[in-house]
Chimera marker file (.cmm) of the C-alpha trace (Angstrom):
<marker_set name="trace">
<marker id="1" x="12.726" y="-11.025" z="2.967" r="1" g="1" b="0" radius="0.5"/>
<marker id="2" x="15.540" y="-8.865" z="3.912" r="1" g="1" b="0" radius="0.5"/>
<marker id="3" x="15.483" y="-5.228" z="3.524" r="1" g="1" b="0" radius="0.5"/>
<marker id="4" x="17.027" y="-4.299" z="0.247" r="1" g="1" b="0" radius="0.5"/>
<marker id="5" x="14.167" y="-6.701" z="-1.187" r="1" g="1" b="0" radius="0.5"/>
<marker id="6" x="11.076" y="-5.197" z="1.026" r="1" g="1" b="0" radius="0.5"/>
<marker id="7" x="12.255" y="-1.961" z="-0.732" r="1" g="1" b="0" radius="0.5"/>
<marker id="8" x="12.603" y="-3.472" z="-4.070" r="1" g="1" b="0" radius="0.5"/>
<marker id="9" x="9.414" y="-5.207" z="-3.814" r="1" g="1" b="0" radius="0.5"/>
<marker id="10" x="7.950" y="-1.922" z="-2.177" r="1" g="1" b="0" radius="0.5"/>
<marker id="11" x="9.051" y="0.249" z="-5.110" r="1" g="1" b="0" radius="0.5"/>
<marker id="12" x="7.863" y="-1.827" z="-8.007" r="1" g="1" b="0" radius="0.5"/>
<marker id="13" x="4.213" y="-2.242" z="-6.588" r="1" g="1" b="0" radius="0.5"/>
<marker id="14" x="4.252" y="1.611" z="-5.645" r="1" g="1" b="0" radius="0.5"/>
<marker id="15" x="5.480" y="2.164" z="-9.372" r="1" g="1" b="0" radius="0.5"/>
<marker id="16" x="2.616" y="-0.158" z="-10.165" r="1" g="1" b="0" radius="0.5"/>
<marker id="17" x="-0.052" y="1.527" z="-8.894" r="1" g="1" b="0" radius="0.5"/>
<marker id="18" x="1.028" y="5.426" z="-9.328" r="1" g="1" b="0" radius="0.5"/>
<marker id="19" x="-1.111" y="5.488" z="-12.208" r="1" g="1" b="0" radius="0.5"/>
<marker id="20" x="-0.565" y="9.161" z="-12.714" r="1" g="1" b="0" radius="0.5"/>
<marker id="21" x="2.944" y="8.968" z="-12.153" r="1" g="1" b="0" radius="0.5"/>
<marker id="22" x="2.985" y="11.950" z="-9.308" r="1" g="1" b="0" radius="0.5"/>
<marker id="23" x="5.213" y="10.456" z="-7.254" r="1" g="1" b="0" radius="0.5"/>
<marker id="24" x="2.624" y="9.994" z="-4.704" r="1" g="1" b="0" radius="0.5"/>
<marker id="25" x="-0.117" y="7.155" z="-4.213" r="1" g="1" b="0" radius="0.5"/>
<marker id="26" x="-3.449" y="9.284" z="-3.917" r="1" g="1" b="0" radius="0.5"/>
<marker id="27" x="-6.290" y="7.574" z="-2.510" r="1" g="1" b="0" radius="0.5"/>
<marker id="28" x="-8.403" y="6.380" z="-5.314" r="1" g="1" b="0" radius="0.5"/>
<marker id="29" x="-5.320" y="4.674" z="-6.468" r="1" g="1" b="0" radius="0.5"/>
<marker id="30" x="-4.814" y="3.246" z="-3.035" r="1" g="1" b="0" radius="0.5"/>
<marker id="31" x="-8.531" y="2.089" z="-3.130" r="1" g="1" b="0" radius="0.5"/>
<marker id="32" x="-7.115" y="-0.158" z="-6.436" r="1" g="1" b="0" radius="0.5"/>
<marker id="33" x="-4.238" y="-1.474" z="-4.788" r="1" g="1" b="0" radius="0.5"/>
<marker id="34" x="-6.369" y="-2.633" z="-1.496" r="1" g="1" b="0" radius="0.5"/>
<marker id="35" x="-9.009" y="-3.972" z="-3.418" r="1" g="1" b="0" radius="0.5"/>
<marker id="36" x="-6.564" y="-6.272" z="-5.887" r="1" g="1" b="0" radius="0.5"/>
<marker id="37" x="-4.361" y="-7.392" z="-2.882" r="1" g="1" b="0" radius="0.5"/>
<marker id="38" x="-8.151" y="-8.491" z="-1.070" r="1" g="1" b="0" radius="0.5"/>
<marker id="39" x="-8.741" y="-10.262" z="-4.285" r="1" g="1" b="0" radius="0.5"/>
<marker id="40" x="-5.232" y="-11.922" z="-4.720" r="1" g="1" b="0" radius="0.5"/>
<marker id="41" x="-5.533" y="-13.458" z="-0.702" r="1" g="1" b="0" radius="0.5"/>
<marker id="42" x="-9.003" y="-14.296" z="-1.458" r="1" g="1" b="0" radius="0.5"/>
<marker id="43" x="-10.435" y="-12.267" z="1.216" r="1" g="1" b="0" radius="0.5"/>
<marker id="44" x="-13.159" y="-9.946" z="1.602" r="1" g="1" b="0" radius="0.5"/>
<marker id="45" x="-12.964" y="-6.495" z="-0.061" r="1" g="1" b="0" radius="0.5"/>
<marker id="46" x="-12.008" y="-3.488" z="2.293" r="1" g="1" b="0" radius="0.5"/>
<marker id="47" x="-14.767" y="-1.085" z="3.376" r="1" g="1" b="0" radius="0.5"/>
<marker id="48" x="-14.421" y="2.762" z="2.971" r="1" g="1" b="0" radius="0.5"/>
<marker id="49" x="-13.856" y="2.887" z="6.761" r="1" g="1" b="0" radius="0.5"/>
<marker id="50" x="-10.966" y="0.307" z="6.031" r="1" g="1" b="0" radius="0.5"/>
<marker id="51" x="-9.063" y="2.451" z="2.824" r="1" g="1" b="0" radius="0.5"/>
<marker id="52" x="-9.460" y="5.494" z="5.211" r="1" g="1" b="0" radius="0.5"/>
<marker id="53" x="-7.836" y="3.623" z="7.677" r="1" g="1" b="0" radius="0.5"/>
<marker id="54" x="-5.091" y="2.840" z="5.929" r="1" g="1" b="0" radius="0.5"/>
<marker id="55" x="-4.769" y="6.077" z="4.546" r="1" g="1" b="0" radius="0.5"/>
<marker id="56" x="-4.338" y="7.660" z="7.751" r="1" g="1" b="0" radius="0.5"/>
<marker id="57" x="-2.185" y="4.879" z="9.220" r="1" g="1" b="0" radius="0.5"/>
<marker id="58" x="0.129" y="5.520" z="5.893" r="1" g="1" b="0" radius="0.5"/>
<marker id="59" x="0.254" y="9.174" z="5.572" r="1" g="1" b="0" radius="0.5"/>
<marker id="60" x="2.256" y="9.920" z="8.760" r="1" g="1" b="0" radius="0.5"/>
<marker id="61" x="2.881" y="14.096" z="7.360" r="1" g="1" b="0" radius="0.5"/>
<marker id="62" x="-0.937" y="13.968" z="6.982" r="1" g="1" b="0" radius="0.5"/>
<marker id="63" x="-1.017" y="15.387" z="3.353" r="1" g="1" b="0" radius="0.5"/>
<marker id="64" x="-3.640" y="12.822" z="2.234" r="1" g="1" b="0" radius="0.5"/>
<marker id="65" x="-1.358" y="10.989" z="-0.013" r="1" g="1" b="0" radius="0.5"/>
<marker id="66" x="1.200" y="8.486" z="0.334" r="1" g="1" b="0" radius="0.5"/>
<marker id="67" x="4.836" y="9.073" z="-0.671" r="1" g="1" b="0" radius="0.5"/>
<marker id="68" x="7.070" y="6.314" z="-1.317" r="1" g="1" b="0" radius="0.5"/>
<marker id="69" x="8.942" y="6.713" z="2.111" r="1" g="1" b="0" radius="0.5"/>
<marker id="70" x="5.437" y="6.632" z="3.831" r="1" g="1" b="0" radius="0.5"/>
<marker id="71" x="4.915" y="3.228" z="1.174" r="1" g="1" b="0" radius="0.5"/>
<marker id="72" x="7.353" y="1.377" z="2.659" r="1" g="1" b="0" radius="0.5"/>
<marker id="73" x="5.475" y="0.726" z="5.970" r="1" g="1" b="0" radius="0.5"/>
<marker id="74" x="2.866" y="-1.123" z="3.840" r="1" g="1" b="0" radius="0.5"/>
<marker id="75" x="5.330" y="-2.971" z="2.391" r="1" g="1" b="0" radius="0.5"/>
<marker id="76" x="6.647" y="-4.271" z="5.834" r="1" g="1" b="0" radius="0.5"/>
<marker id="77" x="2.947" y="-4.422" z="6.713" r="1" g="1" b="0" radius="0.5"/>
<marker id="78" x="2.560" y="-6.969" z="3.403" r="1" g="1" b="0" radius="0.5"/>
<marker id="79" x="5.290" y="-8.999" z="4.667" r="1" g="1" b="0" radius="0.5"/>
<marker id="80" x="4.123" y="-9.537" z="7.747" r="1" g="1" b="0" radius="0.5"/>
<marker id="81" x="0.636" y="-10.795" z="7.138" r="1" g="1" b="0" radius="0.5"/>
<marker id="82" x="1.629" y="-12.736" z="4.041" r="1" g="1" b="0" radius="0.5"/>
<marker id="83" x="4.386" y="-14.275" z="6.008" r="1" g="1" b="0" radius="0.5"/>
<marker id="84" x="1.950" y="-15.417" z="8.281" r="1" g="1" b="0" radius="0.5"/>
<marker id="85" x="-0.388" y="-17.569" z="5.847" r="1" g="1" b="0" radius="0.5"/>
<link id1="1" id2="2" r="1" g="1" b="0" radius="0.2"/>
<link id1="2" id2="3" r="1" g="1" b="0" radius="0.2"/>
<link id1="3" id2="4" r="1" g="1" b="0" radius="0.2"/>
<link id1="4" id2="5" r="1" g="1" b="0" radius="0.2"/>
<link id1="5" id2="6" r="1" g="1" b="0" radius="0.2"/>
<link id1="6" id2="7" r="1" g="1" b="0" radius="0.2"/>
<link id1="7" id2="8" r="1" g="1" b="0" radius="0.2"/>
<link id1="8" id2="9" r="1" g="1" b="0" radius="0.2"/>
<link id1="9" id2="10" r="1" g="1" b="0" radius="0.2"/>
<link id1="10" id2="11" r="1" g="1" b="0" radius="0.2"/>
<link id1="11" id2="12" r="1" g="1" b="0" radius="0.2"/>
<link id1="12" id2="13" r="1" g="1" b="0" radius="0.2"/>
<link id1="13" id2="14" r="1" g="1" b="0" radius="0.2"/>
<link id1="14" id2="15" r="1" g="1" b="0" radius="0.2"/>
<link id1="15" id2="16" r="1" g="1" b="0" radius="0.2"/>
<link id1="16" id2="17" r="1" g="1" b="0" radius="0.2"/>
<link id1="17" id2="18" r="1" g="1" b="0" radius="0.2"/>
<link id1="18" id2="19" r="1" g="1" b="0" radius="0.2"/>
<link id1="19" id2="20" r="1" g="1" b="0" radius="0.2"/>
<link id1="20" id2="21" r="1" g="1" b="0" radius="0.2"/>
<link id1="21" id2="22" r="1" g="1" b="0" radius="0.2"/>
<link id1="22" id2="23" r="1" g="1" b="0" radius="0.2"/>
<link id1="23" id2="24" r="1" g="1" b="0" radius="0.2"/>
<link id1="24" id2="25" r="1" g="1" b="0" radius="0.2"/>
<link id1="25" id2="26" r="1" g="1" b="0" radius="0.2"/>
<link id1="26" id2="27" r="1" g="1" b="0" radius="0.2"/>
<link id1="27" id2="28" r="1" g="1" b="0" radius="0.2"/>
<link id1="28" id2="29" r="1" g="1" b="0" radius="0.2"/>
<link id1="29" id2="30" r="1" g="1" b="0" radius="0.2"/>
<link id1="30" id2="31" r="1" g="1" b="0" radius="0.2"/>
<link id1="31" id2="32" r="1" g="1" b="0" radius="0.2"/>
<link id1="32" id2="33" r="1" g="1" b="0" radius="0.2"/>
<link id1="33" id2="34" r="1" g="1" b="0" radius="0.2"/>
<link id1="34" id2="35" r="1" g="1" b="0" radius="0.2"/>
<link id1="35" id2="36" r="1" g="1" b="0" radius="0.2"/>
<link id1="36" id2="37" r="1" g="1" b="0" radius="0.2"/>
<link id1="37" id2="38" r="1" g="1" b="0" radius="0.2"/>
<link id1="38" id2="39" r="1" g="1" b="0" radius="0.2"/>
<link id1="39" id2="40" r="1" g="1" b="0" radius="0.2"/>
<link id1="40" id2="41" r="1" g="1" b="0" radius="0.2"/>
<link id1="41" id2="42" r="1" g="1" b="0" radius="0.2"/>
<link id1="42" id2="43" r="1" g="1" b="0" radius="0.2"/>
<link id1="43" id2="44" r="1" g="1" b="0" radius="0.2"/>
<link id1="44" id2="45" r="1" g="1" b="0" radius="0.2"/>
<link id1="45" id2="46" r="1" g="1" b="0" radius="0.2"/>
<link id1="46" id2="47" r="1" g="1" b="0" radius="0.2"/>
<link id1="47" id2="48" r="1" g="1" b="0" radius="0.2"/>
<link id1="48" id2="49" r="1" g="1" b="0" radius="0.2"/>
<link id1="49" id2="50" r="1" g="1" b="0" radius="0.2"/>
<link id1="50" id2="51" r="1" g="1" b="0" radius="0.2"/>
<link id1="51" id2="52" r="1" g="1" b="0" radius="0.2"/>
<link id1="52" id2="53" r="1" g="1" b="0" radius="0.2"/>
<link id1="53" id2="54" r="1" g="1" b="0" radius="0.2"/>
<link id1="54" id2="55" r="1" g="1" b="0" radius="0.2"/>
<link id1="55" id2="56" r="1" g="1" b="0" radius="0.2"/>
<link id1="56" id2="57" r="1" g="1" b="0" radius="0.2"/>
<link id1="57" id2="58" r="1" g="1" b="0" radius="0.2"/>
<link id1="58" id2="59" r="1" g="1" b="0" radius="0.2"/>
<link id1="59" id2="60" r="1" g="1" b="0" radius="0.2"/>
<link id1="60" id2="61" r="1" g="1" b="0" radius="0.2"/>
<link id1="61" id2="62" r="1" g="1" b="0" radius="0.2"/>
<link id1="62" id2="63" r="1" g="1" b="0" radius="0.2"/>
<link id1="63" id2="64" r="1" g="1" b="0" radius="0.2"/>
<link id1="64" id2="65" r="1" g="1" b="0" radius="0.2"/>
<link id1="65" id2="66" r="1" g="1" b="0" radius="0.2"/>
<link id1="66" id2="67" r="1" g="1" b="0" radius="0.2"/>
<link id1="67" id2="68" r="1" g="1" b="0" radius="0.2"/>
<link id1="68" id2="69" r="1" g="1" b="0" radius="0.2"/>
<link id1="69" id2="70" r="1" g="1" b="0" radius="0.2"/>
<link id1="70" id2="71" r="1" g="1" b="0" radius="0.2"/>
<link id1="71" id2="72" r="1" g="1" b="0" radius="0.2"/>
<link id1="72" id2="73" r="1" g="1" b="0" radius="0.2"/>
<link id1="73" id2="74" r="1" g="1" b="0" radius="0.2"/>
<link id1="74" id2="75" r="1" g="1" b="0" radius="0.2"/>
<link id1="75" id2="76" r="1" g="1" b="0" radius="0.2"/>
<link id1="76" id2="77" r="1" g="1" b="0" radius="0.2"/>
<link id1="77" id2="78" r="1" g="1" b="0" radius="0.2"/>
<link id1="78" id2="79" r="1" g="1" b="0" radius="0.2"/>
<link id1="79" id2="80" r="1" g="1" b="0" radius="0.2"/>
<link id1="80" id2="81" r="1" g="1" b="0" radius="0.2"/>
<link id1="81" id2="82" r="1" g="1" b="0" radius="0.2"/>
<link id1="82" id2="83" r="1" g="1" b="0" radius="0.2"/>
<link id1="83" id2="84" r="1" g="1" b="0" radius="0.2"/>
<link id1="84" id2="85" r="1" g="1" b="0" radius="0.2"/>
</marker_set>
């Protein structure tokens, strides 16, 4: 996947899952988009101590949400471990 796609395919999930439409993917809505994605690889469903995690590893200006900038790195993340099934 090159990287005009990544960002394509970054933006429509983000879009997906910004339920409110704030611009921003707030924690309970990342909690929804972890738990779907563990479903979809059939794999186990992430722990609080997991969502936090990626909450913090996302939110590099540590403003407890995730901006579509900050999105992108799961994105890249995605690609990596679904490249690797």
């Amino acid at each position: 996947m090159n990287s005009l796609q990544l960002s394509e395919f970054s933006n429509r999930v983000f879009d997906r899952y910004d339920k409110n439409h704030s611009g921003f993917i707030e924690k309970d809505e990342l909690n929804t988009l972890l738990y779907n994605l563990a479903m979809e690889m059939n794999s186990q469903q992430p722990t609080k101590k997991e969502i936090d995690y990626m909450l913090s590893y996302l939110d590099t200006n540590n403003d407890s949400k995730i901006s579509r900038t900050e999105f992108q790195r799961l994105g890249e993340l995605m690609v990596k471990v679904l490249g690797n099934k």
